[in-house]
C-alpha positions as CSV (number, residue, x, y, z in Angstrom):
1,X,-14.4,2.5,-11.6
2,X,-14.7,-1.4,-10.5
3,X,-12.2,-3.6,-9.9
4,X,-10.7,-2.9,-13.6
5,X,-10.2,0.6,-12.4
6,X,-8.7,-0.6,-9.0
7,X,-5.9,-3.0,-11.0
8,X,-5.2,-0.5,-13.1
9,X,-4.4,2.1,-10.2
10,X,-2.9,-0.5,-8.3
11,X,-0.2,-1.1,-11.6
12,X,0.3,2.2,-11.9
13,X,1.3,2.6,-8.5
14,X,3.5,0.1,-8.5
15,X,5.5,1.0,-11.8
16,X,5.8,4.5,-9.7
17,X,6.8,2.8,-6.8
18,X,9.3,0.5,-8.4
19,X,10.4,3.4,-11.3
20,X,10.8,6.7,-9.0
21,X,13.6,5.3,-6.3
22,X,15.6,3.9,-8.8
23,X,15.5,7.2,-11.3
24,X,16.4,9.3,-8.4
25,X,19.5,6.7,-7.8
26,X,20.2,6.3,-11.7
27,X,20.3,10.6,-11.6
28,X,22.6,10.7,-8.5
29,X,24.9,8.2,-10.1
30,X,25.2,9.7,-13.3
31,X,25.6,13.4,-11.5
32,X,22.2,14.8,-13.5
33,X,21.7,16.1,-10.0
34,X,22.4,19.4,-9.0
35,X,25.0,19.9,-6.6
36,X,25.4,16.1,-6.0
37,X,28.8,16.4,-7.2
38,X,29.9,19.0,-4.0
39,X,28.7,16.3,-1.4
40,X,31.1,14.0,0.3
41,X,30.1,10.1,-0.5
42,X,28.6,9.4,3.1
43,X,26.6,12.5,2.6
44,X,25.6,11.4,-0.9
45,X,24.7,7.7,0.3
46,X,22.1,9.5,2.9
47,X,20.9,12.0,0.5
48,X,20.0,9.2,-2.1
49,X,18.8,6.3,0.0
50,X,16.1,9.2,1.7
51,X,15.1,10.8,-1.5
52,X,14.6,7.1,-2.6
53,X,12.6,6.1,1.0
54,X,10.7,9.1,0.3
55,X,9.3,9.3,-3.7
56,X,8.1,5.9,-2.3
57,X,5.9,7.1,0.5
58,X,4.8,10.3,-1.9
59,X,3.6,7.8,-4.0
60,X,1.7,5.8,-1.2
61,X,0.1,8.6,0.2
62,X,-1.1,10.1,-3.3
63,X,-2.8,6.3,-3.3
64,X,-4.4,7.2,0.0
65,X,-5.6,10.9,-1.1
66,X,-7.3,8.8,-4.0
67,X,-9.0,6.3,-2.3
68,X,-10.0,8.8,0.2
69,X,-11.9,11.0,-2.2
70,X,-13.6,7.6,-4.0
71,X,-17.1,8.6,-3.3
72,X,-18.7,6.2,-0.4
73,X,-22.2,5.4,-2.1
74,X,-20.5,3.9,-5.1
75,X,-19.1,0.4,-3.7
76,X,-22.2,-2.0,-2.4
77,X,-20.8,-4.6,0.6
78,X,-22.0,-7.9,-0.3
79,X,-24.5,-8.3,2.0
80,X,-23.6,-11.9,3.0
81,X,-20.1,-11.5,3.6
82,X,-21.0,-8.2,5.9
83,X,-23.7,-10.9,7.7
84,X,-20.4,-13.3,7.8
85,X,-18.4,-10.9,9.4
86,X,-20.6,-9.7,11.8
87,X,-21.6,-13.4,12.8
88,X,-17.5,-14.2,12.8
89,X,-17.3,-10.9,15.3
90,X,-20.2,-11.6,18.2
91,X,-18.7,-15.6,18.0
92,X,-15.5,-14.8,19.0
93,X,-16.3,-11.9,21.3
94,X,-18.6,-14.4,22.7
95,X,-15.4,-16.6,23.5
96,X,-17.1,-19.4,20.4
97,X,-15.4,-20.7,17.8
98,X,-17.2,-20.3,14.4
99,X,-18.7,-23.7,12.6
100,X,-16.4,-22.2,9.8
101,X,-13.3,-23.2,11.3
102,X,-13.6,-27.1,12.0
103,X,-9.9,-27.3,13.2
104,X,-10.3,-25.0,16.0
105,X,-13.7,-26.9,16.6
106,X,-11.6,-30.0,17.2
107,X,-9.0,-28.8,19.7
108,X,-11.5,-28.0,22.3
């Protein structure tokens, strides 16, 4: 998909994320719920902040089950930034500072 594909999953996400809680609280308000009407207020609060909390998370973990099933062999690393990282990794494990941060460099 690229990083086109990535945004565009990434927007849609976050239209879910922002549109869901505040439908669920916009149905509860306008009693479109069933049965909301029976509940006492504090009840009500609870049962609308959690439903809220939790189309949220649904919508994060749908996000995850995605990326999970992205197939592996279709991203490349850059090669340099992987020989970066790895260089960053064995310099500080070492106890170094990397030449790529100069202000660290000077407070030794």
């Amino acid at each position: 998909t690229g990083m086109g594909g990535v945004m565009q999953k990434f927007l849609v996400a976050s239209m879910f994320m922002g549109i869901l809680p505040i439908a669920i609280l916009y149905g509860f308000n306008n009693d479109l719920v069933p049965g909301s009407a029976t509940l006492s207020p504090h009840s009500l609060t609870l049962l609308r902040g959690f439903l809220a909390v939790l189309s949220v998370n649904v919508v994060i973990v749908f996000n995850i089950c995605l990326a999970l099933k992205e197939p592996v062999d279709k991203h490349k690393s850059d090669a340099s930034f992987v020989a970066e990282a790895k260089d960053s990794v064995k310099t500080f494990t070492s106890g170094g500072v990397p030449s790529t941060y100069p202000a660290l460099k000077k407070q030794e």
